[in-house]
MIDOSE-1310 file (N, C-alpha, C; in nm, 2 decimals, decimal comma, always signed):
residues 196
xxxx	+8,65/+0,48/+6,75/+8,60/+0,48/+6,62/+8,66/+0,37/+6,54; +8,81/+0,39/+6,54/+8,85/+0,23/+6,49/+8,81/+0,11/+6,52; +8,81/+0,09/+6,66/+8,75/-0,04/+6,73/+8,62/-0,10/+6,65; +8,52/+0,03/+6,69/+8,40/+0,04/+6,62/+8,38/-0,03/+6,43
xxxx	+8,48/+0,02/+6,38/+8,47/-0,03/+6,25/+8,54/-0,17/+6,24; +8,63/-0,17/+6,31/+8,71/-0,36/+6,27/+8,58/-0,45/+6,34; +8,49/-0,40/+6,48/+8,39/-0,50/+6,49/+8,30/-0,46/+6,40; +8,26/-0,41/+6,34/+8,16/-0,39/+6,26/+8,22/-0,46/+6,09
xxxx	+8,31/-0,49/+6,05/+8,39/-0,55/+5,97/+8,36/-0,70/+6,03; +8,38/-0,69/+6,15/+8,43/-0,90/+6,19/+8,28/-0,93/+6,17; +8,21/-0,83/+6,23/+8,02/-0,89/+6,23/+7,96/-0,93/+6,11; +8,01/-0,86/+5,99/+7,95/-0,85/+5,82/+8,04/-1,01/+5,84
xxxx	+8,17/-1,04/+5,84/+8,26/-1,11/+5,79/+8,20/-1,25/+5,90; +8,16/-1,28/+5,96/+8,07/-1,37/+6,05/+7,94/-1,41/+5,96; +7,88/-1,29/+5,94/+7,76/-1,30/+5,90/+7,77/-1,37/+5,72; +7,83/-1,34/+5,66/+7,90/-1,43/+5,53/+7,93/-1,56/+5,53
xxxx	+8,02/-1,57/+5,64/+8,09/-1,70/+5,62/+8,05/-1,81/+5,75; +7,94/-1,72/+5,79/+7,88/-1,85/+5,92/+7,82/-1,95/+5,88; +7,78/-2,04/+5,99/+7,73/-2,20/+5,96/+7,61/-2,18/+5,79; +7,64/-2,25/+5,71/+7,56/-2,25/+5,59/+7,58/-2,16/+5,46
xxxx	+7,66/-2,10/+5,50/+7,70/-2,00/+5,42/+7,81/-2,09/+5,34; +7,75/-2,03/+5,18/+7,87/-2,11/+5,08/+7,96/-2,02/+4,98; +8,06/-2,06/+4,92/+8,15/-2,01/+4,84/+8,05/-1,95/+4,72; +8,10/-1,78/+4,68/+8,04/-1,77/+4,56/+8,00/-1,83/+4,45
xxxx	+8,10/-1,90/+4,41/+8,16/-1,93/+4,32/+8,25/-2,05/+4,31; +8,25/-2,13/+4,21/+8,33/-2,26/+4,21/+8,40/-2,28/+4,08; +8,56/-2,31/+4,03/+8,61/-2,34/+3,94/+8,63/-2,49/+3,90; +8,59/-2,51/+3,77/+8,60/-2,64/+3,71/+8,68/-2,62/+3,60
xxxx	+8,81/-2,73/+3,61/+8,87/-2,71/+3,47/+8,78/-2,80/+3,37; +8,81/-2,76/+3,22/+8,74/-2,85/+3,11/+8,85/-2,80/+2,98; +8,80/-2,94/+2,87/+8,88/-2,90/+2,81/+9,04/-2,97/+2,82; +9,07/-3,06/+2,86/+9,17/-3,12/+2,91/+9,24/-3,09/+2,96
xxxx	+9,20/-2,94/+3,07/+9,26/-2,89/+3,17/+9,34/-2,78/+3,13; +9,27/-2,71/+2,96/+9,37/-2,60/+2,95/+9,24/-2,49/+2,97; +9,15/-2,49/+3,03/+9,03/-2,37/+3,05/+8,98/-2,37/+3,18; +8,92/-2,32/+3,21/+8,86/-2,31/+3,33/+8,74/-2,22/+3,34
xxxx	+8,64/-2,29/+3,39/+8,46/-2,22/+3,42/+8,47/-2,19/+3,57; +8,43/-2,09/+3,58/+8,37/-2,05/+3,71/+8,24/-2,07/+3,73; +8,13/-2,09/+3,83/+8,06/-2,10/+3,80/+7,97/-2,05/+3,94; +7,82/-2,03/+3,97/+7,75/-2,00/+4,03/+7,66/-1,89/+4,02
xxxx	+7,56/-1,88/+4,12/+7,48/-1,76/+4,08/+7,52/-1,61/+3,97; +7,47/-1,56/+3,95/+7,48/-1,42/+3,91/+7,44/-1,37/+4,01; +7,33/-1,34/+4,11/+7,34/-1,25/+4,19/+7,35/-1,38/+4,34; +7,40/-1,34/+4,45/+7,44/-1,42/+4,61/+7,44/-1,30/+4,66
xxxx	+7,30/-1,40/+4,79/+7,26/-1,47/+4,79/+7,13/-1,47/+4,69; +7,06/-1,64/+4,65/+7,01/-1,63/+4,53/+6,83/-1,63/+4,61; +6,74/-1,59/+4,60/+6,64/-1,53/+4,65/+6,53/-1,62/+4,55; +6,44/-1,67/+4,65/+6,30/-1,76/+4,57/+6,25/-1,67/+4,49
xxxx	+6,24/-1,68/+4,36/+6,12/-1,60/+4,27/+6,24/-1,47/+4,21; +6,31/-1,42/+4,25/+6,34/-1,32/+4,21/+6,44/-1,38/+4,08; +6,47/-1,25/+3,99/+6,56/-1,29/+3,91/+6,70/-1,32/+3,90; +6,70/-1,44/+3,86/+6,90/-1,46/+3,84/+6,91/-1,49/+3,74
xxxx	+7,01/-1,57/+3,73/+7,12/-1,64/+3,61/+7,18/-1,77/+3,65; +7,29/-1,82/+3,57/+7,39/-1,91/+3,55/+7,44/-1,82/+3,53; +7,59/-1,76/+3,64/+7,70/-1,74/+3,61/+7,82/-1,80/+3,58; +7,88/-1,78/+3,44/+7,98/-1,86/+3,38/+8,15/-1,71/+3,36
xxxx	+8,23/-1,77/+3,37/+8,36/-1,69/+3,35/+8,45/-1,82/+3,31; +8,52/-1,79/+3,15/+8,56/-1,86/+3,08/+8,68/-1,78/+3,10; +8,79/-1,92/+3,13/+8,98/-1,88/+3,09/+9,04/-1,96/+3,06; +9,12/-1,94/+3,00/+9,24/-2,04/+2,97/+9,39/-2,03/+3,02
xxxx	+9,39/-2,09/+3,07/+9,53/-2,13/+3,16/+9,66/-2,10/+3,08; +9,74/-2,02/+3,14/+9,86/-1,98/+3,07/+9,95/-1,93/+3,17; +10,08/-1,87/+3,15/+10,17/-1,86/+3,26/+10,14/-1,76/+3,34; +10,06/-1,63/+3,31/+10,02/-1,54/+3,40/+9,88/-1,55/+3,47
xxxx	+9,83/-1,75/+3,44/+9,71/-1,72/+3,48/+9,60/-1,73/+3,42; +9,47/-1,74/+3,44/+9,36/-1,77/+3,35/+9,36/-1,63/+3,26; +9,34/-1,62/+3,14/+9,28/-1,52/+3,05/+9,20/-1,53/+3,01; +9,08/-1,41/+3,05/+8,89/-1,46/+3,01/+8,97/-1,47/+2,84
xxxx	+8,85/-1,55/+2,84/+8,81/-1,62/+2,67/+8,65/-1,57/+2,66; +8,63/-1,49/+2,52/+8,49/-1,42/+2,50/+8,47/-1,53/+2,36; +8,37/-1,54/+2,27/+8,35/-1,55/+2,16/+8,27/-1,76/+2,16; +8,24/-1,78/+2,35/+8,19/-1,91/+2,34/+8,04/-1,95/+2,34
xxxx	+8,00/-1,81/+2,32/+7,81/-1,83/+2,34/+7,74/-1,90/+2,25; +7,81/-1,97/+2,13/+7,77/-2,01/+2,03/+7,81/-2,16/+2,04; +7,92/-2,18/+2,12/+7,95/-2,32/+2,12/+7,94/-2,40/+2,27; +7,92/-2,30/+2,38/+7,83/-2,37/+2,50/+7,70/-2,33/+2,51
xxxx	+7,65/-2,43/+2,59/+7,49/-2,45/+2,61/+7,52/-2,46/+2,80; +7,41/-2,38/+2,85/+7,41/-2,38/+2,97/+7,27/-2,46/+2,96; +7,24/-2,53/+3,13/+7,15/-2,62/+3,20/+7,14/-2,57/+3,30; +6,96/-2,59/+3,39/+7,00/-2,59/+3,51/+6,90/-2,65/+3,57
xxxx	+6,85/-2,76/+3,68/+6,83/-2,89/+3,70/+6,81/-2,84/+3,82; +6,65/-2,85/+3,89/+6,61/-2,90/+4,02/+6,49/-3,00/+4,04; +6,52/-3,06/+4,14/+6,40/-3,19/+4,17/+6,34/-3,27/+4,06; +6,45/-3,28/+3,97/+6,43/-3,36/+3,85/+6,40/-3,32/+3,71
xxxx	+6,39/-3,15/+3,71/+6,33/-3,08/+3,61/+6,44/-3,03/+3,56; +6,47/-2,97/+3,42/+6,56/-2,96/+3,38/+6,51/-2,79/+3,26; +6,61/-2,69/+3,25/+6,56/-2,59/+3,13/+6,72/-2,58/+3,09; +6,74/-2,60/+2,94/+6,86/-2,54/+2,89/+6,80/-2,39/+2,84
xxxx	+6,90/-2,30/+2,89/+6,92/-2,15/+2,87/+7,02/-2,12/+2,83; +6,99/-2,02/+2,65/+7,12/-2,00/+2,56/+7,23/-1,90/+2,67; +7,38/-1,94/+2,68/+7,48/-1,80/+2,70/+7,45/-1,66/+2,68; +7,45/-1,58/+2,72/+7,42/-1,42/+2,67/+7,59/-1,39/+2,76
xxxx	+7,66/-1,35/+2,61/+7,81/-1,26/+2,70/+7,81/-1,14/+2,72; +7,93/-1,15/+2,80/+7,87/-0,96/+2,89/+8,02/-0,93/+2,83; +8,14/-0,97/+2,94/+8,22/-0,86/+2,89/+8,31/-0,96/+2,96; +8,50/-0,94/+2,92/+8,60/-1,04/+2,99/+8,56/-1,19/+2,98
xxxx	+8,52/-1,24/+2,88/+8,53/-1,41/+2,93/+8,34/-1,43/+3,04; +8,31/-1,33/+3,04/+8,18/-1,33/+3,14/+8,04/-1,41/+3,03; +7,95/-1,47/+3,10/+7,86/-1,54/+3,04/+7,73/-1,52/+3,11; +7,59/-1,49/+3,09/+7,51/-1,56/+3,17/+7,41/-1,59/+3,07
xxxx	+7,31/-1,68/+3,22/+7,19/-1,79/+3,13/+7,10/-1,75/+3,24; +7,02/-1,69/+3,21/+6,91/-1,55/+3,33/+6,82/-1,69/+3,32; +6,78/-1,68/+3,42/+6,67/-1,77/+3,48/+6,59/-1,71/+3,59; +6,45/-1,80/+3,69/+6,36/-1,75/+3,80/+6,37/-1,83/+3,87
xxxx	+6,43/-1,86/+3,95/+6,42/-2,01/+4,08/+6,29/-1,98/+4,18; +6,22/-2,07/+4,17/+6,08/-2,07/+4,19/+6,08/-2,21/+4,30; +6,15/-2,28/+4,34/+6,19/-2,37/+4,43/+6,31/-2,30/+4,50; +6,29/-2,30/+4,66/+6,45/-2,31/+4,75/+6,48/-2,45/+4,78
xxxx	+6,66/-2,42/+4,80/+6,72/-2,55/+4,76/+6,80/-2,55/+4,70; +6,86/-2,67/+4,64/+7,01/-2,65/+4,59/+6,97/-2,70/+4,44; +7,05/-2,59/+4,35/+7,05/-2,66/+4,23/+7,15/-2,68/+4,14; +7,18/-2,80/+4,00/+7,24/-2,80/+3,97/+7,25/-2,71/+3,84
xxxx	+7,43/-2,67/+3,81/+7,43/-2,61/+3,69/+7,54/-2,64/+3,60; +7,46/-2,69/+3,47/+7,58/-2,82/+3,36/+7,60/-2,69/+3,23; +7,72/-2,66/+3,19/+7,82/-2,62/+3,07/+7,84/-2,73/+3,01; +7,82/-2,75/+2,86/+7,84/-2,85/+2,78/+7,85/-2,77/+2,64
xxxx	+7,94/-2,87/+2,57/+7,96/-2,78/+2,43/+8,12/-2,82/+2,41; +8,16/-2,73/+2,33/+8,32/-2,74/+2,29/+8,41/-2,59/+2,30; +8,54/-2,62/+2,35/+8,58/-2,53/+2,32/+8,72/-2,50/+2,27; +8,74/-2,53/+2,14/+8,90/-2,47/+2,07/+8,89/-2,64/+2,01
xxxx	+8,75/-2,72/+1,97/+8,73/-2,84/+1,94/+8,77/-2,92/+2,05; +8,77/-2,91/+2,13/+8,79/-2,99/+2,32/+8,65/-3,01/+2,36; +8,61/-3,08/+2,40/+8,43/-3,11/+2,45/+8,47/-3,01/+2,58; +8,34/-3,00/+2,64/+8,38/-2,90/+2,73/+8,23/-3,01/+2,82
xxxx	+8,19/-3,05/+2,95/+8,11/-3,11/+3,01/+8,17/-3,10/+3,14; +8,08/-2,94/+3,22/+8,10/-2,91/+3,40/+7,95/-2,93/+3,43; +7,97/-3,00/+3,53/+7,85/-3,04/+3,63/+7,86/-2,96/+3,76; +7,79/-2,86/+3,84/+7,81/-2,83/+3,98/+7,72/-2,84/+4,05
xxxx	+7,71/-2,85/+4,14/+7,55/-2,82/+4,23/+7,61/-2,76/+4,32; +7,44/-2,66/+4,40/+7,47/-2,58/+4,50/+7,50/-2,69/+4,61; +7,63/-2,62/+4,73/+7,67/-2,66/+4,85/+7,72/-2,61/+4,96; +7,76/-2,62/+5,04/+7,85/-2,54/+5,17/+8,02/-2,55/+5,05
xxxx	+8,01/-2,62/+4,97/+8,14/-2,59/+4,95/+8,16/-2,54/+4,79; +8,03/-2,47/+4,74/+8,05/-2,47/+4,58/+7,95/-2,36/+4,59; +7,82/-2,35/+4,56/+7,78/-2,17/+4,56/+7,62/-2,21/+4,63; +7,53/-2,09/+4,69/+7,48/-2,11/+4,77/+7,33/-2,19/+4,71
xxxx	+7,29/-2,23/+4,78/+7,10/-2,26/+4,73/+7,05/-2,14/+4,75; +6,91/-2,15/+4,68/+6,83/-2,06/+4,64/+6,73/-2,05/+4,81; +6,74/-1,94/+4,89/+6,67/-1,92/+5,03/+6,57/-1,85/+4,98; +6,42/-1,84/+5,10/+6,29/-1,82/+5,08/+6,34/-1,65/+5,13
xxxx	+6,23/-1,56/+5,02/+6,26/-1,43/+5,04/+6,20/-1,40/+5,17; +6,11/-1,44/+5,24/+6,07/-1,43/+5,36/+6,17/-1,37/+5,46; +6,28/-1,49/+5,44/+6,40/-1,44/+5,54/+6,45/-1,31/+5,53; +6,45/-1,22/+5,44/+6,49/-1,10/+5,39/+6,36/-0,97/+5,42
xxxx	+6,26/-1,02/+5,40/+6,15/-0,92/+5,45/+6,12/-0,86/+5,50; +6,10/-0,72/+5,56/+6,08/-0,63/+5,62/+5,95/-0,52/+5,61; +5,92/-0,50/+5,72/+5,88/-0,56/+5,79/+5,77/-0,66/+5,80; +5,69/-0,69/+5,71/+5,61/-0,78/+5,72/+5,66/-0,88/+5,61
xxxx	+5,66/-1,01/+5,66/+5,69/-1,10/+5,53/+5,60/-1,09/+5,40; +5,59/-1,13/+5,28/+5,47/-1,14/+5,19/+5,45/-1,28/+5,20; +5,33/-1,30/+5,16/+5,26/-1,46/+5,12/+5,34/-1,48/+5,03; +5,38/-1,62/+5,08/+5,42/-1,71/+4,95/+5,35/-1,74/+4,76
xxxx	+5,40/-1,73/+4,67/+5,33/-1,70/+4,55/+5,27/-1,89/+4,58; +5,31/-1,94/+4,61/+5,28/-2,06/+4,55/+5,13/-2,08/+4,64; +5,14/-2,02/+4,79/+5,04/-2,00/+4,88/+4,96/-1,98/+4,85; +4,97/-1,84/+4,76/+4,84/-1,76/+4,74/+4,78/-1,82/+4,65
xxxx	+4,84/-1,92/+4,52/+4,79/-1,98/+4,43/+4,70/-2,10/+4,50; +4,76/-2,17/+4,60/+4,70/-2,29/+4,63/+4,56/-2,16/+4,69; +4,56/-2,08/+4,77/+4,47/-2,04/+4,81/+4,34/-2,00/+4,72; +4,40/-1,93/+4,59/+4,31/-1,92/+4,52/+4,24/-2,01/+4,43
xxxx	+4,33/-2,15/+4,44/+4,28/-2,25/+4,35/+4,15/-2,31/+4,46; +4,19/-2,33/+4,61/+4,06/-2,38/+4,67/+3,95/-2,27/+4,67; +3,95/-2,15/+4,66/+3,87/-2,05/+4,67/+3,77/-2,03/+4,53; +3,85/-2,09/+4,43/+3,76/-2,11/+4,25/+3,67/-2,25/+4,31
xxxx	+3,74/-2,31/+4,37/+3,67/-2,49/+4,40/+3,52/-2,45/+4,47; +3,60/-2,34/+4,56/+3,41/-2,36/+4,69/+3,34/-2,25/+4,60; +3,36/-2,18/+4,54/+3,29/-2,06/+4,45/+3,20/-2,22/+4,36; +3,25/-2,26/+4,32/+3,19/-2,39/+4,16/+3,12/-2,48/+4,25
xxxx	+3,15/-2,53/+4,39/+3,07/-2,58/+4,47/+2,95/-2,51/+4,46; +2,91/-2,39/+4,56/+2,84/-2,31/+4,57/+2,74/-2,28/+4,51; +2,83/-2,23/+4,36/+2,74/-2,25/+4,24/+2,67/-2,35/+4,19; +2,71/-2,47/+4,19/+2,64/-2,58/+4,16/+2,55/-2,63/+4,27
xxxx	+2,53/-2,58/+4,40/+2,47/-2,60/+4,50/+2,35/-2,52/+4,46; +2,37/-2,39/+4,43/+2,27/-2,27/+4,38/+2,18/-2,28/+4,31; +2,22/-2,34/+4,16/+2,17/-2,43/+4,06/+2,08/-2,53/+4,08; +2,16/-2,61/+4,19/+2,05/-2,74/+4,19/+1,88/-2,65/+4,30
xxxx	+1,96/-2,58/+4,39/+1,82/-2,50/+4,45/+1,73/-2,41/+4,36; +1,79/-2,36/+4,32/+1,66/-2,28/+4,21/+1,61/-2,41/+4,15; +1,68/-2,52/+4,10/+1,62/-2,62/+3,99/+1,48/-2,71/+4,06; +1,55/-2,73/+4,21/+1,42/-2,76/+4,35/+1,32/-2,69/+4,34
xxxx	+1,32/-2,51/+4,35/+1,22/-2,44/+4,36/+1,15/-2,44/+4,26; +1,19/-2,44/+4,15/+1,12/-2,48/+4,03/+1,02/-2,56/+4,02; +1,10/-2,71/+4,06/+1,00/-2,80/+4,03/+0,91/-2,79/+4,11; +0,88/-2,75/+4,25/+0,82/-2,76/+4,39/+0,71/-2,63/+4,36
xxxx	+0,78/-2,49/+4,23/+0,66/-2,43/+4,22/+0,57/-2,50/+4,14; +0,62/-2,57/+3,96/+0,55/-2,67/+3,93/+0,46/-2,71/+3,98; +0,50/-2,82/+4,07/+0,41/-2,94/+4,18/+0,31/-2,88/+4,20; +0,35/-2,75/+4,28/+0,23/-2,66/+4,36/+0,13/-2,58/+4,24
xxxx	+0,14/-2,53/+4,16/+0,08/-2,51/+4,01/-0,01/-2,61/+3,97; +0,06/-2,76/+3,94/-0,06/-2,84/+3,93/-0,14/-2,89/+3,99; -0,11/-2,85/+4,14/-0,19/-2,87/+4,24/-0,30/-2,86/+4,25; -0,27/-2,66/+4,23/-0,37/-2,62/+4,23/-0,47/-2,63/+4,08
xxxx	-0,46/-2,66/+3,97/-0,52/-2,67/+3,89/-0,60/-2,77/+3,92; -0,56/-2,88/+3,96/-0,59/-2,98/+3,98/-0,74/-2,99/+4,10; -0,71/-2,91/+4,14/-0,86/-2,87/+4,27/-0,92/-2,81/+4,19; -0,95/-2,72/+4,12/-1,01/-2,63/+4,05/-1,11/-2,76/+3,93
């Protein structure tokens, strides 16, 4: 039964820290090195589409150690930046020095996440992006799926954008044949008047 549980322990602890797998969380000092941000997901691993955050945890460096610092929602501005696109989302504080900036990652891949602002009148400016050595990218929920994967949202949109295209095709195909039959009954109308 022991056995059983220390491999069942090493298997989870494999399955965490194997090839691609990255640190929750990453510390930046700011502030001229008397504070410290943590920074990364709110929920890991971070899942396409679903909801997360910017997780932030504010301390300041003292002899026992970082001590959360609460009261910075008003003086930092969180960022968060993929494939060139950018959304600042206000702080919302939770509890201990804790921060987040809820967001939907709608691209997988690695993104970055910037803290700017001031704090105790110190500028405060952390840059991170996702890495193997800083916090994970955002993976396709597919990988997680059971049993059947779902269609990709972006999929089903391209799908339904070509499916409105051949509908307006169609329709305008429809149009122009009744507009044929029309004239051709015309034609055939004056035709016949015309013999008469």
């Amino acid at each position: 039964m022991k056995r059983t549980s220390i491999l069942a322990a090493a298997a989870v602890t494999a399955m965490l820290t194997g090839p691609g797998a990255a640190l929750a969380h990453v510390n930046v000092d700011v502030a001229d090195g008397e504070y410290v941000l943590e920074l990364g997901f709110q929920n890991e691993p971070a899942w396409l589409g679903q909801p997360n955050a910017i997780w932030v945890k504010a301390g300041k460096y003292g002899t026992g150690g970082a001590t959360p610092v609460d009261g910075l929602a008003g003086s930092l501005t969180a960022e968060v930046e993929k494939d060139g696109k950018t959304l600042q989302i206000p702080l919302i504080p939770q509890e201990d020095g804790v921060y987040v900036a809820p967001f939907f990652p709608t691209a997988i891949g690695d993104y970055t996440f910037r803290i700017t602002g001031e704090i105790d009148g110190k500028p405060v400016a952390a840059e991170v992006s996702s890495s193997p050595t800083t916090f994970n990218a955002v993976e396709p929920l597919a990988s997680v799926q059971f049993p059947a994967a779902l269609p990709d949202a972006t999929e089903v949109a391209a799908q339904a954008q070509a499916a409105a295209q051949a509908a307006n095709s169609a329709r305008a195909i429809g149009f122009a044949g009744v507009a044929l039959g029309a004239l051709g009954l015309i034609a055939g109308l004056l035709g016949l008047l015309r013999r008469r």
